[in-house]
C-alpha positions in Angstrom: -14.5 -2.4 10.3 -11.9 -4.4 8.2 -11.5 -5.9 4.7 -10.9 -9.4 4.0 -9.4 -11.2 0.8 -9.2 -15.1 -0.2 -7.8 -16.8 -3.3 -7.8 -20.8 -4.5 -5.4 -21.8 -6.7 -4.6 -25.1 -8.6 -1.4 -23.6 -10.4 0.0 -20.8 -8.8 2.1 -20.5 -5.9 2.4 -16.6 -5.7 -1.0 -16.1 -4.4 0.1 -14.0 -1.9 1.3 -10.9 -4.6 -2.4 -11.1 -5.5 -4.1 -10.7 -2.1 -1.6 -8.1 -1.7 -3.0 -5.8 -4.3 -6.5 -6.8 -3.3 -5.8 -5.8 0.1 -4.6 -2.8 -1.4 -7.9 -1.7 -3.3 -9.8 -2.5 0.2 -7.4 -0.1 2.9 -10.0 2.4 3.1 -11.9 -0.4 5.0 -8.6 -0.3 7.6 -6.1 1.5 8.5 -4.6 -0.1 11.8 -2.6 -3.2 10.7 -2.6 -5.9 7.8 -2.0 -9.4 7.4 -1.5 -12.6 5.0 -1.4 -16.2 5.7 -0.8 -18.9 2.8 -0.8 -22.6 2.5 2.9 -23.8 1.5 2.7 -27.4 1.0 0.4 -28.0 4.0 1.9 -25.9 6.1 0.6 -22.6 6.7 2.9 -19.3 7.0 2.1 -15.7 7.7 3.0 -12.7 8.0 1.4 -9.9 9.9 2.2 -5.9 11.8 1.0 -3.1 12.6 0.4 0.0 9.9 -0.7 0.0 5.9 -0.1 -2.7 3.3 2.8 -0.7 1.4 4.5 -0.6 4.9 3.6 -4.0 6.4 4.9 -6.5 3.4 8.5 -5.2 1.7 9.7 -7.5 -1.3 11.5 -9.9 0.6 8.6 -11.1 2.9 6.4 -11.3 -0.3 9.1 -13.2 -1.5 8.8 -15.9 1.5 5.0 -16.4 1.2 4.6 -18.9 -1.3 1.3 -20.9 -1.8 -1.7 -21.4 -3.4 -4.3 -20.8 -0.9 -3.8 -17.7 1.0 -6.2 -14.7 2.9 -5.4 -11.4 3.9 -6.9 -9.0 6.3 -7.1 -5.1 6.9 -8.0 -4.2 10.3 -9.7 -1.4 12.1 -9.2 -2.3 15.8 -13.3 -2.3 17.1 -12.4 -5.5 19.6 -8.8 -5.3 21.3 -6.1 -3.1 21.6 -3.6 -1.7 18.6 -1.3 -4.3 19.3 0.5 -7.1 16.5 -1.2 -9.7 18.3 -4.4 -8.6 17.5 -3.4 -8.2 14.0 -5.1 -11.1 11.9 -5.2 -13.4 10.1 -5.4 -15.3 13.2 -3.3 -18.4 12.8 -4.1 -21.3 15.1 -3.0 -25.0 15.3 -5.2 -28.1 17.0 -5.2 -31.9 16.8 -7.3 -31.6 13.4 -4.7 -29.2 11.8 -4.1 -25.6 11.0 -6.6 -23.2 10.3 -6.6 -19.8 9.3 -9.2 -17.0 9.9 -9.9 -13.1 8.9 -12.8 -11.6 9.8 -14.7 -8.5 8.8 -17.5 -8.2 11.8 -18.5 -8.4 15.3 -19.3 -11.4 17.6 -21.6 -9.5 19.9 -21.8 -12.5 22.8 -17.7 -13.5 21.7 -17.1 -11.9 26.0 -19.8 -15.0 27.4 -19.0 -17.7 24.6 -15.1 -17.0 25.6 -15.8 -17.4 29.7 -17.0 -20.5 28.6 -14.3 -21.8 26.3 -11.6 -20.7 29.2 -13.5 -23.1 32.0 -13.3 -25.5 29.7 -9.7 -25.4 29.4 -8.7 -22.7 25.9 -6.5 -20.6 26.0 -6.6 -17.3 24.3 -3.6 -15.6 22.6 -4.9 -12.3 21.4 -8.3 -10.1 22.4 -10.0 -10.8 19.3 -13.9 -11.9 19.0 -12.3 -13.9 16.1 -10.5 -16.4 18.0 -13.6 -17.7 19.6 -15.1 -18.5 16.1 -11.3 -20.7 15.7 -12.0 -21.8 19.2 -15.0 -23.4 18.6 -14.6 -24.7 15.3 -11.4 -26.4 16.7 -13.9 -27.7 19.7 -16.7 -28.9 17.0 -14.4 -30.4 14.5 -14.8 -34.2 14.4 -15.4 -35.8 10.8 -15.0 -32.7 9.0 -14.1 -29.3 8.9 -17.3 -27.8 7.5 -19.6 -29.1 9.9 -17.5 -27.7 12.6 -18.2 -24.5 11.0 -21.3 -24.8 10.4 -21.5 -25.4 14.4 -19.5 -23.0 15.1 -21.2 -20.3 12.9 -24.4 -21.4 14.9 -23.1 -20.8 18.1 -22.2 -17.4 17.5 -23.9 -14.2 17.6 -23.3 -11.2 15.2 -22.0 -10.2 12.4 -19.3 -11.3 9.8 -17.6 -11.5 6.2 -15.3 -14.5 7.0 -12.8 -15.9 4.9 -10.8 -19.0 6.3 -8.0 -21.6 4.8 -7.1 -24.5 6.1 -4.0 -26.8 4.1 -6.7 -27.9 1.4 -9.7 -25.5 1.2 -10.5 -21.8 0.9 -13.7 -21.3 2.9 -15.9 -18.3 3.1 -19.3 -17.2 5.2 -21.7 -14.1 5.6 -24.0 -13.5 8.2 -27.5 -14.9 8.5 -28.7 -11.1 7.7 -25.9 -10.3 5.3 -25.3 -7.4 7.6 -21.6 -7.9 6.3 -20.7 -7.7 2.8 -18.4 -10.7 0.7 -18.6 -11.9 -2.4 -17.1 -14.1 -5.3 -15.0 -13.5 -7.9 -12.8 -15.4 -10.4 -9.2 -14.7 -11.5 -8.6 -17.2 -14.4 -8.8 -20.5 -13.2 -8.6 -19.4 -9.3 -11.3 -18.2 -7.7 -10.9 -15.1 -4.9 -13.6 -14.0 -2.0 -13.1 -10.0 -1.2 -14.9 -8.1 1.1 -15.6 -5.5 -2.0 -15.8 -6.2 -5.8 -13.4 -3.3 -6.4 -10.5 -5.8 -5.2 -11.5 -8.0 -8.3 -11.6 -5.0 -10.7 -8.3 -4.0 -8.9 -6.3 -7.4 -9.7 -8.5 -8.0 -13.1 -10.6 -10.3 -11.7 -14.0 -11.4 -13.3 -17.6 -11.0 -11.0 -19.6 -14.1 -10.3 -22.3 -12.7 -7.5 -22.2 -11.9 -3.9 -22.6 -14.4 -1.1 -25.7 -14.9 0.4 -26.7 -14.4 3.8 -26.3 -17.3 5.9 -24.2 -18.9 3.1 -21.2 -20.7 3.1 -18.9 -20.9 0.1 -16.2 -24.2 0.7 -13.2 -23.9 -2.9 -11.1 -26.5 -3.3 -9.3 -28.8 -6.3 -12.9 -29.6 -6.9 -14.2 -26.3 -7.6 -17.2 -24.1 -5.5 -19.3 -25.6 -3.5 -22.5 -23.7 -1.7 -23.7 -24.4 1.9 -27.0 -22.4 2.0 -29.4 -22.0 5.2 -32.1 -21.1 5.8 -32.0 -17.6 7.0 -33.5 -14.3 8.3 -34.6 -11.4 5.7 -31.4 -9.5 4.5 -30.2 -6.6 6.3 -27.4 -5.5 4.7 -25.8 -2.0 6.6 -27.1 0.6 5.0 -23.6 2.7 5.9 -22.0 1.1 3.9 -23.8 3.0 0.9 -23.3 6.1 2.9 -19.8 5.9 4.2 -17.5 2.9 4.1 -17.5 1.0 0.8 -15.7 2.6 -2.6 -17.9 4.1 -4.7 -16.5 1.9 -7.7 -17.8 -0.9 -5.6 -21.1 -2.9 -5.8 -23.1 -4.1 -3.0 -25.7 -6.6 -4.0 -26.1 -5.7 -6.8 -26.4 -2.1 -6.3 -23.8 0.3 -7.4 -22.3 2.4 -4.2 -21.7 5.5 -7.0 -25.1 5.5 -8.6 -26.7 5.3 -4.8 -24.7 8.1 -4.0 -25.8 10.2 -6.7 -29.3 9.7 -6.0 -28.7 10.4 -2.7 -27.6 13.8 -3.5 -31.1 14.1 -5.6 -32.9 13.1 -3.0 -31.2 15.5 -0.8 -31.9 18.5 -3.2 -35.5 17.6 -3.8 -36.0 17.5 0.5 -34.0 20.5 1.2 -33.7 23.5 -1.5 -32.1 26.7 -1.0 -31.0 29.0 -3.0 -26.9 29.4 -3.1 -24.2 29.8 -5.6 -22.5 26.6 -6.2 -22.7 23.5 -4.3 -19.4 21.6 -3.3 -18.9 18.4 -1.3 -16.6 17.3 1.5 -13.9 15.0 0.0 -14.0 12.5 -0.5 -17.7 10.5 0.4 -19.6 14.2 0.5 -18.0 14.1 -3.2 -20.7 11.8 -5.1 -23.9 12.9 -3.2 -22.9 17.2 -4.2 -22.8 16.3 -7.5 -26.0 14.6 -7.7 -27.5 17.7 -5.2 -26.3 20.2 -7.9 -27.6 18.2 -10.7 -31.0 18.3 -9.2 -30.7 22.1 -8.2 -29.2 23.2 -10.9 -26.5 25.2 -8.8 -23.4 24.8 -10.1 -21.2 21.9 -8.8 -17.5 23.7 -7.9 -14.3 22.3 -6.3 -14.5 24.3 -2.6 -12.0 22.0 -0.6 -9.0 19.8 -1.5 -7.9 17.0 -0.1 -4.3 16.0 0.9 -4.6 12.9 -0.3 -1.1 11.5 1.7 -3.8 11.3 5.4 -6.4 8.9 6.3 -10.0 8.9 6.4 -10.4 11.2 9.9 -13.5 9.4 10.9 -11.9 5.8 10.9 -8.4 7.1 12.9 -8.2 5.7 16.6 -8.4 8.2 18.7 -10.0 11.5 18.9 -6.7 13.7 19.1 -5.6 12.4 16.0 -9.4 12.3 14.6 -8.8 16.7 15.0 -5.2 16.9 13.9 -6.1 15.0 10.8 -8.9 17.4 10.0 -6.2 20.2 10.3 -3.7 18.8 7.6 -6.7 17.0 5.8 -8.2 19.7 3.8 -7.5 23.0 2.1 -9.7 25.5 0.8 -10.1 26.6 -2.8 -10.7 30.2 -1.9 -11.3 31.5 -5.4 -14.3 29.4 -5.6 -15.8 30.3 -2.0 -15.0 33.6 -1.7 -18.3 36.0 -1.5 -20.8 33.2 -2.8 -23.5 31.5 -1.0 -21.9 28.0 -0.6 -23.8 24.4 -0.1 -21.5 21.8 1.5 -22.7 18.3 1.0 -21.5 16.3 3.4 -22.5 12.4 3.9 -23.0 12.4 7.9 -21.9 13.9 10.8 -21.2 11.6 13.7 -19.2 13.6 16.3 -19.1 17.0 14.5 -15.5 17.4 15.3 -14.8 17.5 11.4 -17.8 19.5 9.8 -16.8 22.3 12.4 -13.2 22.4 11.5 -14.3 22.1 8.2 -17.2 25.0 8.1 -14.8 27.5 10.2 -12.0 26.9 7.3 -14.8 27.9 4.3 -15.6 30.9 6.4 -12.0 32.2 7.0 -12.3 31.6 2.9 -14.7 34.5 2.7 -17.9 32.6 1.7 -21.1 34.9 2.4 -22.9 31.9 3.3 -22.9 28.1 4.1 -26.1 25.8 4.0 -25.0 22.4 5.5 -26.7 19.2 3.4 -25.8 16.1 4.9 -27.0 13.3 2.5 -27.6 10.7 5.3 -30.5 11.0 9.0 -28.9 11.9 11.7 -26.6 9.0 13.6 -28.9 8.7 16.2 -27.6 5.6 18.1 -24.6 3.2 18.3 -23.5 -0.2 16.3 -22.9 -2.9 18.4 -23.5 -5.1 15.0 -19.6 -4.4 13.2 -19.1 -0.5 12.7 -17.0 1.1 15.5 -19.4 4.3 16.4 -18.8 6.1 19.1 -20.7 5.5 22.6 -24.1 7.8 22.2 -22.7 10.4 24.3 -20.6 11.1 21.6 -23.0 11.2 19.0 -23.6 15.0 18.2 -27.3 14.1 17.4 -28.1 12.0 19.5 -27.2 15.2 22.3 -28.4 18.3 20.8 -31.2 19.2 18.7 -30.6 19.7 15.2 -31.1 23.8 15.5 -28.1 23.4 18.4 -26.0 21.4 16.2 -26.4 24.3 13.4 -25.6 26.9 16.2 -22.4 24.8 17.2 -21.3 24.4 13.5 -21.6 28.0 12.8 -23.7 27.6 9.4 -26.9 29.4 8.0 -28.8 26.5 7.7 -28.8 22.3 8.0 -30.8 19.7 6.7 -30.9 15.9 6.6 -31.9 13.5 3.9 -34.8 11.4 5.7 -34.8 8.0 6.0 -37.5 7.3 3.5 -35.2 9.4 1.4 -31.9 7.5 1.4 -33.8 4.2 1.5 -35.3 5.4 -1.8 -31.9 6.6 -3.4 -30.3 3.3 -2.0 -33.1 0.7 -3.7 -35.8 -0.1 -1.2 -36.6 -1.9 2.0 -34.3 -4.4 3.6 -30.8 -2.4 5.0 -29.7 -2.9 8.7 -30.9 1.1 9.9 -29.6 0.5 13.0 -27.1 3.9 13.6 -30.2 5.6 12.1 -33.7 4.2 14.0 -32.1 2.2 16.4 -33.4 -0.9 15.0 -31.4 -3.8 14.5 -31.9 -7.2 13.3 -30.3 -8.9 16.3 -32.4 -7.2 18.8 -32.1 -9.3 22.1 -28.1 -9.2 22.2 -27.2 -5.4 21.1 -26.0 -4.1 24.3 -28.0 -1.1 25.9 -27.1 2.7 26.2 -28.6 5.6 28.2 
């Protein structure tokens, strides 16, 4: 999972103080390492390193990257290891020019496509599914860039929000399913691409409308021009509603809060009990226990609070710090626990490391009961398609029944929203379910799991 920004600018030369703030609104989409490249003048600089956005860009390299085109990236490592080199924007030079990629996605066939690319004589800098996109739009590029992107795009298999500059053009592409969400915004005169609309509401930035699937968006001195194709129904990942994107966000077309809420009703309607005051797990179990107590009628109460100096635990890189993060994570509000029957709203368990830490921390609070609602099925399978999941056997519910999973948790009761459910709350038909059903729109190329 990562977050990209792009900006086009006919004035300005500080682009790069605006990406920065945009990259800033998006960090919950990575944590790992950050990045920004600009055009200077036709010649393209960059910056990149492991850890946050505050951390990575101090004044005086802010200072050096001057331009008007520029992108950024924030990067969960899904492909690679935690190393600089696989921090992007990925920067590459060939006989056409300089190009510059970030990309928020999977190439699921990048492993064959880059065997191929080696016999033919590329070399590879970094592990990233990324550079083969650059590899082969360097390899496709004849007349012009765009074709060679369109090629390229062609070639691969996957997933991707993709923002790319070269010295002249801002250039930006969603999948054929729109599995991967981007969209367009404008910023005076300049136009911006962001993984998220809350970036644009971040630096003031006006809404135009998402990117299509399949679509791709070339800005230059000339203004926007669209590159549509034909494509397959859209299947945007329905996570993202549950999990990933900022509830102040909007994903076409649909607001990530409002979902959320509705969630929560759904939630109540499916799985009533009777309890004292409902409270959610900070901060995406937040939204859906409001909308569960609005629908009850239980009171709505403040049970844990969030240190709100850590990370989000689910998205750190490895499980040790995954538990030590749940330790220093959350507190409980005892006075508001103690001696009631408690309903935790939670928006999914995937490994259960977190929920357990979480329900054992209520229960040294001296709450009478807990009733687990989790406002999201059961992760039932893994994503191959962009989101970093773990392997099945490390999916709590994909291993033990859902009575064993209450038994392990310690609580009185759990329930899921359905499917049909969270599909209702989230709009309709047409999300990539994948996690969920273990149906996926690229179904010939999503590796197999026992």
């Amino acid at each position: 999972m990562s977050g990209v920004v792009g900006i086009y600018s006919k004035k300005r030369n500080d682009v790069s103080k605006i990406i920065y703030y945009g990259l800033y609104a998006l960090q919950h989409r990575g944590q790992v390492s950050t990045g920004i490249a600009v055009n200077n003048n036709g010649f393209v600089d960059y910056f990149k390193d492991l850890g946050l956005v505050h951390e990575v860009f101090p004044k005086e390299t802010m200072e050096r990257l001057r331009g008007n085109i520029g992108i950024g990236h924030v990067r969960y490592a899904t492909v690679g290891d935690t190393t600089t080199v696989n921090a992007q924007p990925l920067v590459v030079g060939y006989k056409r020019g300089a190009l510059a990629l970030a990309h928020d996605g999977a190439v699921v066939n990048f492993e064959k496509l880059r065997d191929e690319l080696e016999d033919n004589g590329a070399i590879f800098q970094s592990q990233l599914d990324t550079e083969v996109i650059a590899n082969l739009i360097a390899r496709y590029h004849k007349d012009n860039v765009e074709d060679a992107i369109i090629k390229a795009l062609d070639t691969i298999k996957g997933t991707y929000g993709l923002v790319m500059m070269t010295t002249d053009k801002l250039i930006g592409a969603r999948d054929p399913y729109g599995v991967k969400p981007l969209s367009l915004g404008k910023f005076g005169e300049d136009y911006i691409l962001a993984s998220e609309t809350c970036a644009f509401d971040t630096i003031g930035a006006e809404f135009i409308r998402d990117i299509e699937p399949g679509e791709i968006i070339v800005i230059n001195e000339s203004g926007v021009k669209s590159i549509k194709k034909d494509t397959n129904s859209k299947k945007p990942c329905l996570f993202e509603i549950i999990y990933f994107a900022r509830p102040d966000s909007k994903l076409d077309g649909k607001s990530i809060y409002l979902s959320r809420i509705e969630a929560g009703k759904e939630l109540a309607r499916e799985a009533a009990v009777d309890a004292d005051i409902v409270i959610g797990a900070p901060d995406s179990g937040t939204i859906p226990a409001i909308g569960y107590a609005e629908e009850s009628g239980i009171p709505y109460a403040e049970g844990l609070i969030k240190n709100r100096y850590v990370g989000r635990t689910f998205i750190e890189p490895t499980q040790e710090l995954r538990e030590q993060g749940v330790r220093i994570k959350l507190n409980v509000l005892k006075e508001n626990v103690e001696g009631k029957r408690v309903i935790l709203v939670d928006d999914s368990i995937v490994r259960g490391t977190t929920i357990k830490r979480t329900i054992e921390m209520i229960k040294n609070a001296g709450a009478k009961e807990i009733h687990v609602r989790i406002s999201s099925p059961p992760v039932l399978y893994s994503c191959h398609l962009w989101m970093d999941s773990p392997n099945r056997k490390n999916l709590i519910a994909a291993q033990m029944s859902k009575e064993e999973i209450r038994e392990l948790i310690g609580v009185d009761s759990l329930e899921y929203l359905s499917i049909e459910g969270l599909l209702k709350a989230s709009g309709g038909e047409g999300f990539c379910t994948g996690c969920l059903s273990g149906e996926y729109p690229i179904v010939n190329i999503v590796k197999s799991e026992k």
